[in-house]
C-alpha positions as CSV (number, residue, x, y, z in Angstrom):
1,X,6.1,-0.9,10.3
2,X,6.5,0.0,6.6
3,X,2.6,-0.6,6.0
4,X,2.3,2.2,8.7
5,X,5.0,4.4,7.1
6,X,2.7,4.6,3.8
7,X,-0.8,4.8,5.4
8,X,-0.9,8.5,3.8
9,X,0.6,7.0,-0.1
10,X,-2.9,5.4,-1.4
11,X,-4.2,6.3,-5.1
12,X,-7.9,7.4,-4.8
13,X,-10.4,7.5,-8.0
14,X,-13.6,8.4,-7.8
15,X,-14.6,4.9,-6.5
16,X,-12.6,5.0,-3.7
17,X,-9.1,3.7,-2.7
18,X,-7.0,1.2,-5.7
19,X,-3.7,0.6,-4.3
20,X,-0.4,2.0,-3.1
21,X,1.7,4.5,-4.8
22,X,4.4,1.9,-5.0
23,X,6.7,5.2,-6.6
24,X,6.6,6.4,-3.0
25,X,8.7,3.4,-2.2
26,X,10.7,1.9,-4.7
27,X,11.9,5.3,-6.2
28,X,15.6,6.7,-5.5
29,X,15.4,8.9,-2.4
30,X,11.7,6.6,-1.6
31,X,10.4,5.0,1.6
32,X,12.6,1.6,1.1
33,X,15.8,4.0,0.6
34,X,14.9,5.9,3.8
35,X,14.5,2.9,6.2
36,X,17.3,1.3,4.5
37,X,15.4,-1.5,3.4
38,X,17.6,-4.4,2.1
39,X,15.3,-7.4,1.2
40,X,13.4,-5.1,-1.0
41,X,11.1,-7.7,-2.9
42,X,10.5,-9.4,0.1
43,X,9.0,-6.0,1.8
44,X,7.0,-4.9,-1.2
45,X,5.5,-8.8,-1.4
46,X,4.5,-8.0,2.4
47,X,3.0,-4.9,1.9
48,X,1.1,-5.9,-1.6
49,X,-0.4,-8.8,0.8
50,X,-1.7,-6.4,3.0
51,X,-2.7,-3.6,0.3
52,X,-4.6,-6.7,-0.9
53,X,-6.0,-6.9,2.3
54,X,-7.3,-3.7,2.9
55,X,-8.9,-3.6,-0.3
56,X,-11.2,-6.5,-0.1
57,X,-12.2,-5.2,3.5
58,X,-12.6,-1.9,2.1
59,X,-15.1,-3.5,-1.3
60,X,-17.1,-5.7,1.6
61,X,-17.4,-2.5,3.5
62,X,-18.8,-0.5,0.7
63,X,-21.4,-2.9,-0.8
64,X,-24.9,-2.2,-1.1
65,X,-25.2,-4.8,1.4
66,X,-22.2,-4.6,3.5
């Protein structure tokens, strides 16, 4: 559910997407404060596995031969 809390908190250069804005998150007042998320390493480990995810399928997407 988090990963579909931060669907709009992605950094974008100029060759596309690169990560999360982990800020969003971890910062006082963030997403993990909001949803009163305790095991807060464990969360961020989740969501960096799927960030991770989205990324590759993103690259495969976008090459010249995708």
């Amino acid at each position: 559910m988090m990963f579909i809390r931060a669907q709009t908190q992605w950094n974008v250069s100029m060759s596309g997407y690169t990560g999360l804005r982990y800020d969003v998150l971890l910062f006082s007042g963030g997403l993990f404060d909001l949803y009163c998320v305790e095991d807060r390493r464990g969360m961020l480990e989740g969501l960096q596995i799927m960030e991770s995810t989205v990324l590759t399928a993103l690259a495969k997407r976008d090459a010249p031969n995708g």
